[in-house]
C-alpha positions in Angstrom: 158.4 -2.6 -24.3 155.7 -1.5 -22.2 153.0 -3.9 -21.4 150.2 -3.3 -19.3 148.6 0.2 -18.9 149.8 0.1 -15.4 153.0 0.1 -16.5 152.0 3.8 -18.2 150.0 5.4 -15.9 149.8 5.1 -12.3 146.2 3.6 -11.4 146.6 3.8 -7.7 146.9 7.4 -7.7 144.4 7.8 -10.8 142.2 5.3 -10.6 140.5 6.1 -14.3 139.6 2.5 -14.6 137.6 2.0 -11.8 134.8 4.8 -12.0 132.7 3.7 -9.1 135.1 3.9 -6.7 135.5 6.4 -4.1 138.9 7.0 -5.5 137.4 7.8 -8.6 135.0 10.1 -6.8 137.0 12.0 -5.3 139.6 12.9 -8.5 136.7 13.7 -10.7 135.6 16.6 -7.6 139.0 17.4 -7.2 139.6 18.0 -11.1 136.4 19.6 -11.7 137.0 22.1 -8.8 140.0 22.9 -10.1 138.9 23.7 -13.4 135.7 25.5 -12.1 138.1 27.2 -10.0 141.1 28.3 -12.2 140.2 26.7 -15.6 143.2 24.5 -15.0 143.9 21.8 -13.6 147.2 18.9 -13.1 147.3 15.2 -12.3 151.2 15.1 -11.7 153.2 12.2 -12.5 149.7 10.5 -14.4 152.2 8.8 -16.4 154.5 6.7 -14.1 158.7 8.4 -14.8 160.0 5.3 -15.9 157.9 5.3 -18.2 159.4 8.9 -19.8 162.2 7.5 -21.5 159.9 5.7 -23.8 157.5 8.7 -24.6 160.8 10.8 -25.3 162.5 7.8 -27.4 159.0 8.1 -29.3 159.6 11.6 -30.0 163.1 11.8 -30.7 162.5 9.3 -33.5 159.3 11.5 -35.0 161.1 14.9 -34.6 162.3 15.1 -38.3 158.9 14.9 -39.7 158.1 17.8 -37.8 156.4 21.1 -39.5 157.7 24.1 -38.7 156.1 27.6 -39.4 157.6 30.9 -38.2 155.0 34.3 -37.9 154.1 37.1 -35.8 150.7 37.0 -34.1 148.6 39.0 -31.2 147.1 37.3 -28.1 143.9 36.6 -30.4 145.6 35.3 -33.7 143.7 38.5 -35.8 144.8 40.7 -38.2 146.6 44.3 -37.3 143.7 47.2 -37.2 145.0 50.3 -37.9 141.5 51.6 -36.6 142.6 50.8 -32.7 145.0 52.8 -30.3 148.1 51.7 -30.9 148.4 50.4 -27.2 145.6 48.2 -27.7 146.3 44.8 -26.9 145.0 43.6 -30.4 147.6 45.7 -31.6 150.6 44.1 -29.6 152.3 41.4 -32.0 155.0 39.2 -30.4 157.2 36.4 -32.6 155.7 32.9 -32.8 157.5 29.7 -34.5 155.7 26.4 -34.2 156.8 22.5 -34.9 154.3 20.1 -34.9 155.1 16.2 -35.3 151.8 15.3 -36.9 149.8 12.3 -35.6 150.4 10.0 -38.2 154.0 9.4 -36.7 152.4 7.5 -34.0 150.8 4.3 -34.9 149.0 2.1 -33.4 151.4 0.4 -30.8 153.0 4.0 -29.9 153.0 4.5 -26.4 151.6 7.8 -26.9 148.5 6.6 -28.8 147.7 3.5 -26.2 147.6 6.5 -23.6 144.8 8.7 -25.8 143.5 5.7 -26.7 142.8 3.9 -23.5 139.4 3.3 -23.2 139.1 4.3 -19.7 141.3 8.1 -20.5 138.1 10.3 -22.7 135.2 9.4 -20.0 137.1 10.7 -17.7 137.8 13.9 -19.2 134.8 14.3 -20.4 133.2 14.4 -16.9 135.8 16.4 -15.6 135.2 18.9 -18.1 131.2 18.6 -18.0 131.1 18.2 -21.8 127.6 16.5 -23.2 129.3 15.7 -27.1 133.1 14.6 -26.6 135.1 12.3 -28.9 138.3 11.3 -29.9 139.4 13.9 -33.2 138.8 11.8 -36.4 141.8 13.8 -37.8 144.5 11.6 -38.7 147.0 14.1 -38.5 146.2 15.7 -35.5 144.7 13.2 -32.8 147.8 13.1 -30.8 150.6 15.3 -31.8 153.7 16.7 -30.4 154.3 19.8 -29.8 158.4 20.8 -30.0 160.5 23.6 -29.4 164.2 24.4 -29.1 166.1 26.7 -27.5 164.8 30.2 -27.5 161.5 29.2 -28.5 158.6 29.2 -26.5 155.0 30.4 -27.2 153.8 34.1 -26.6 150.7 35.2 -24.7 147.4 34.1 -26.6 144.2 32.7 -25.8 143.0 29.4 -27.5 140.6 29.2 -30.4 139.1 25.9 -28.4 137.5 25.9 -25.1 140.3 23.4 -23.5 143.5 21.5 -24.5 144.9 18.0 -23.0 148.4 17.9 -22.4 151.5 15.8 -21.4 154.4 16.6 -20.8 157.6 14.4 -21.9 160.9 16.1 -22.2 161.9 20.1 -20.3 163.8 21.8 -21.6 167.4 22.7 -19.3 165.7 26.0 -18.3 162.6 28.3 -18.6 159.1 26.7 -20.2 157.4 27.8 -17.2 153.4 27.8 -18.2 152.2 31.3 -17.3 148.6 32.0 -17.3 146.0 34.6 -15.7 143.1 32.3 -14.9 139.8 33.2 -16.3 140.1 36.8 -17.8 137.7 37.6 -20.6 134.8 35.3 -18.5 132.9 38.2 -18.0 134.2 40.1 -21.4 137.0 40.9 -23.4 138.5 42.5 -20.3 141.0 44.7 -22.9 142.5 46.2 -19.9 143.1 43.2 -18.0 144.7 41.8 -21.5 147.0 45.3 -21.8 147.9 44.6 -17.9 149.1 41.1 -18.1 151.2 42.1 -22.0 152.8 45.2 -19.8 153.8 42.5 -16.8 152.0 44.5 -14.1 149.1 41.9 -13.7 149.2 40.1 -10.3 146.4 38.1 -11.8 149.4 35.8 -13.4 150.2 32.2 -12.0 153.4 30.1 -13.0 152.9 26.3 -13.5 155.8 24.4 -14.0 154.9 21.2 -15.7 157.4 18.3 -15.1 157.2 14.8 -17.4 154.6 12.8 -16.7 151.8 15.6 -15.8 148.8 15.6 -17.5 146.9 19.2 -18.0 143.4 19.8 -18.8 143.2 23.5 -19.5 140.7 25.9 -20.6 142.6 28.2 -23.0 139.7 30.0 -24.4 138.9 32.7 -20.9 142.6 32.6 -19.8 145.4 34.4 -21.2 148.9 32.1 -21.5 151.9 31.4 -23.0 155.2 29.3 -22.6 158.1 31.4 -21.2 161.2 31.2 -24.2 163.5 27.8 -23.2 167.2 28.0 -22.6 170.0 25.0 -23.2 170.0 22.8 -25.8 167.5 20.1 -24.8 164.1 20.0 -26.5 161.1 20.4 -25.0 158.6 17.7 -26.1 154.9 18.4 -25.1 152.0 16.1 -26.4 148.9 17.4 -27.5 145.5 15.0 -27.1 142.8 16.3 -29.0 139.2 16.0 -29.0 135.7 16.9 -30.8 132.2 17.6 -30.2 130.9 15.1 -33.5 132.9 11.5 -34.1 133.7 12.8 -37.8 135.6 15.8 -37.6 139.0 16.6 -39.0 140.9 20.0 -39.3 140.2 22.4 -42.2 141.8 22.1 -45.4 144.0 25.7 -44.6 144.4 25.2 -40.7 145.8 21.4 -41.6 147.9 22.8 -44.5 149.7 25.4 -42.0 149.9 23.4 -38.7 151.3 20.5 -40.6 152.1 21.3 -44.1 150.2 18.5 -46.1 146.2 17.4 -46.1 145.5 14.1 -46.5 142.0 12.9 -49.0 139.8 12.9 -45.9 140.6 17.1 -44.9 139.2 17.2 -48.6 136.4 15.3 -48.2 135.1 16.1 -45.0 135.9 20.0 -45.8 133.5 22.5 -43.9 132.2 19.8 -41.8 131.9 21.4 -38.4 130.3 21.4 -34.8 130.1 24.8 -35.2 129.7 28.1 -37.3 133.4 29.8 -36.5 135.3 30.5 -39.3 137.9 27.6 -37.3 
């Protein structure tokens, strides 16, 4: 059993719990500029490898209570609209399956919850994302979740319905999973054309990541296209999804929760149309 964080997460290199020092300093810049830079941005190996066989034990254990859900969606998640070209990018609809281990299969002395948990881990993103109102989701069944697919899975272009996700990565699968993405698109605008490019593979805006176990990845999903090249072999791959909120007592609507994890707890009810903001979700 783990004990100390240090034991998780490698303070030398990330220094998270020491904000005034220079070390501190400089991976806040480094991060931010990244992000400014290519609305992405990686702190490889944040969680120490021997530290992996833990995270995927975790995983492996919580894997049958995952939800699955099989559809077919466009790179903005809307409806077909017959009134557009039929090249239009809106138009384009590529497979998607999904299998979410919801958050309540990590309690309180999972490793995975003592990393979104550490005190020292939501400052720190916060600052490296510039965001005034940041806190830990509420939602009980999605705080920290795992994200898993098997073999020839993978997730198809999109762009996120949140400004940024938090990442980590735990178990690869034997090949592909590579994390394409065309950094900033739609900043200045939809940018239809630079969408239709990037679906047609004659973009040379697109960069290839390829995330390893242990990396951590602050990304911002809503301005740049992206998806998750289809896996090969049999091994999973296990991702881990830390989420976050602009007010302390938000929780996932009653329809999103329902299809992301199959079930709502009292609180979804409850709390229902509680927001940050006026999207429809």
């Amino acid at each position: 059993m783990v004990g100390d964080i240090s034991e998780l997460i490698d303070l030398e290199a990330y220094p998270l719990d020491d904000p005034a020092s220079d070390g501190y300093a400089a991976l806040l810049a480094e991060t931010r500029a990244a992000l400014d830079r290519d609305g992405c941005a990686v702190l490889k190996s944040f969680v120490r490898p021997e530290a992996i066989a833990s995270l995927t034990d975790e995983a492996e254990i919580a894997a049958p209570h995952a939800h699955r859900s099989y559809n077919k969606t466009n790179v903005y998640f809307t409806q077909d609209d017959p009134g557009l070209p039929p090249s239009h990018p809106a138009r384009q609809f590529y497979p998607r399956s999904n299998a979410f281990i919801p958050a309540d299969n990590f309690r309180d002395d999972s490793l995975l919850r003592r990393i979104y948990e550490w005190p020292a881990l939501t400052p720190f993103i916060q600052a490296a994302l510039r965001e005034e109102n940041f806190f830990p989701y509420a939602d009980p069944l999605a705080d920290v979740i795992v994200n898993m697919a098997d073999e020839g899975a993978g997730f198809p272009w999109h762009f996120d319905t949140n400004n940024y996700t938090v990442t980590l990565a735990i178990q690869n699968a034997h090949a592909g999973g590579a994390f394409e993405y065309a950094p900033n698109l739609r900043r200045g605008g939809e940018n239809f054309e630079g969408v239709a490019a990037v679906l047609a593979e004659t973009s040379d805006a697109v960069r290839v990541l390829h995330l390893e176990p242990g990396d951590l990845q602050i990304f911002k999903g809503r301005y740049s296209l992206h998806r998750v090249a289809p896996l090969s072999g049999s091994r999973r791959r296990y991702v881990a999804i830390f989420s976050y909120a602009e007010r302390p007592d938000m929780v996932g609507s009653v329809e999103r929760t329902r299809q992301l994890y199959g079930r709502v707890l009292p609180i979804h009810e409850e709390r229902a149309g509680l927001r940050g903001d006026t999207f429809i979700d």
